[in-house]
PLY file of the C-alpha trace (Angstrom):
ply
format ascii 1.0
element vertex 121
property float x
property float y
property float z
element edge 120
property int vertex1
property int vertex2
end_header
0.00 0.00 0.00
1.66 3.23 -1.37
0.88 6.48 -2.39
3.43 5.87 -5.21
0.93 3.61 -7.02
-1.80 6.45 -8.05
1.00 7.85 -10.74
1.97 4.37 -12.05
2.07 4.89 -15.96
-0.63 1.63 -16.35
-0.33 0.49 -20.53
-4.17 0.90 -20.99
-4.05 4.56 -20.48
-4.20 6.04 -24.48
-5.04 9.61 -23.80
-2.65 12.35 -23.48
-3.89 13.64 -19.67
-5.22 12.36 -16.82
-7.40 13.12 -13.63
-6.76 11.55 -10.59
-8.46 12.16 -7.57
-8.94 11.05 -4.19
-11.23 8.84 -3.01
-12.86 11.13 -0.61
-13.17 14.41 -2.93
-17.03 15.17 -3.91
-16.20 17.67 -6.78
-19.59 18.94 -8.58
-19.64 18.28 -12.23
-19.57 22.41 -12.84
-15.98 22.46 -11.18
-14.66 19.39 -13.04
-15.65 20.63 -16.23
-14.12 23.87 -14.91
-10.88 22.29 -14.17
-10.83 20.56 -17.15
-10.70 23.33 -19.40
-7.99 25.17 -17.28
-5.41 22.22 -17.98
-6.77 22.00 -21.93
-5.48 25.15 -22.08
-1.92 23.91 -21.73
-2.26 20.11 -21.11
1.83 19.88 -20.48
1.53 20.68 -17.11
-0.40 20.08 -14.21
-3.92 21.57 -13.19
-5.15 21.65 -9.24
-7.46 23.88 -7.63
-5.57 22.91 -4.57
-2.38 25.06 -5.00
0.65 26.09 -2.81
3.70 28.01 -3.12
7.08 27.75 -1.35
10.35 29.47 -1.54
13.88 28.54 -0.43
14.75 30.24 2.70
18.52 32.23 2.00
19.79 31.43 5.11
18.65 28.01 6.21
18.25 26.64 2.66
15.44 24.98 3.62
11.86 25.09 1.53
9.30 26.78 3.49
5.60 26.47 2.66
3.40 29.33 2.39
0.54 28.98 4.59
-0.04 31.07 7.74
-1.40 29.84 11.28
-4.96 29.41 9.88
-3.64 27.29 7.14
-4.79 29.55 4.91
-2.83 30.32 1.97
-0.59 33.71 2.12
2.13 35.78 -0.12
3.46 37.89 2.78
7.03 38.44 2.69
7.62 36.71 -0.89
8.97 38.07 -3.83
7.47 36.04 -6.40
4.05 35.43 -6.41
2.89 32.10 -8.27
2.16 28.89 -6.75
4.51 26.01 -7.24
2.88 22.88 -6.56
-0.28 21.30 -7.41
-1.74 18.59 -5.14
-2.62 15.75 -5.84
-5.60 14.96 -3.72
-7.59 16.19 -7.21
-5.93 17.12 -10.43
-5.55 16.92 -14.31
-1.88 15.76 -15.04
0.17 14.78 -18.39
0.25 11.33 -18.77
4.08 11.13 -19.59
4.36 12.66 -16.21
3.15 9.06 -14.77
6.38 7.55 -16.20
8.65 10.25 -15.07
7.15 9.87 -11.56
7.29 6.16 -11.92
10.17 5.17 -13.24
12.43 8.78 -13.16
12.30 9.95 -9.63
15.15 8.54 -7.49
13.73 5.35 -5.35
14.90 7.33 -2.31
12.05 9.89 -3.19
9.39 6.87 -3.36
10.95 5.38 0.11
10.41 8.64 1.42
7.05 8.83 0.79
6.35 5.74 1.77
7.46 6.34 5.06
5.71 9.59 6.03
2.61 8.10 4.31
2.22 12.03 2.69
4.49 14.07 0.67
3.50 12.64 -2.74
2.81 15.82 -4.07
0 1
1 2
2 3
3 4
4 5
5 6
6 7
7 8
8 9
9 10
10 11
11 12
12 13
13 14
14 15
15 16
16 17
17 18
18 19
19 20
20 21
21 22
22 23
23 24
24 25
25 26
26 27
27 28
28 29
29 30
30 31
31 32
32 33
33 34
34 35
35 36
36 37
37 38
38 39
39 40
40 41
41 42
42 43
43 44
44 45
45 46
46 47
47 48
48 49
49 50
50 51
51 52
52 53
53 54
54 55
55 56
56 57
57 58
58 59
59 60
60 61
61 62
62 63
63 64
64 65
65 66
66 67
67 68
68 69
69 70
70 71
71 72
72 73
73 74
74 75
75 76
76 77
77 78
78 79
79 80
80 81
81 82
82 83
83 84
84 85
85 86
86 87
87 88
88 89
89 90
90 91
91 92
92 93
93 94
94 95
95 96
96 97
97 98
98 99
99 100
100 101
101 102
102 103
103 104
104 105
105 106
106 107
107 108
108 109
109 110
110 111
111 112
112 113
113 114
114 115
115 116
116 117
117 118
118 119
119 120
């Protein structure tokens, strides 16, 4: 049980994009549809309307997610303002990006994963 298998690039898929979702998201068919024609729009890269953004703290060098005490979602003190990861708990993704997930990433990425049982996106 992994949460490496949802990107495994499975032979029967034929179409150039994908949607994967949780098991526990209701999404209405509106916001699908929605979501749907953001990633047609450029269907090389992901499409989430769960975002975040991060940024590489200078003197630490450690990533640091935006989100403030609420959890909400916040720019404050950032230069750049674009989010940076999609997650994966709904979104439209490339299919090639199954195989680079799959078979690219280092194994050390997957074992880490694995172990925190979160991370995956």
């Amino acid at each position: 049980n992994s949460l490496n298998i949802r990107f495994l690039p499975l032979s029967h898929i034929k179409t150039r994009g994908v949607l994967s979702m949780d098991d526990d998201m209701v999404v209405s068919p509106d916001d699908l549809a929605f979501a749907f024609s953001v990633w047609s729009e450029d269907p090389t890269r992901l499409a989430s309307p769960f975002v975040r953004s991060h940024y590489i703290n200078r003197r630490s060098g450690e990533y640091t997610h935006l989100m403030n005490q609420n959890g909400a979602f916040t720019f404050r003190d950032v230069r750049t303002k674009k989010y940076s990861m999609a997650l994966t708990k709904m979104m439209f993704a490339p299919t090639k990006l199954l195989f680079m997930y799959s078979c690219m990433l280092p194994r050390s990425i997957h074992n880490y994963i694995d172990s925190l049982r979160n991370c995956e996106d």
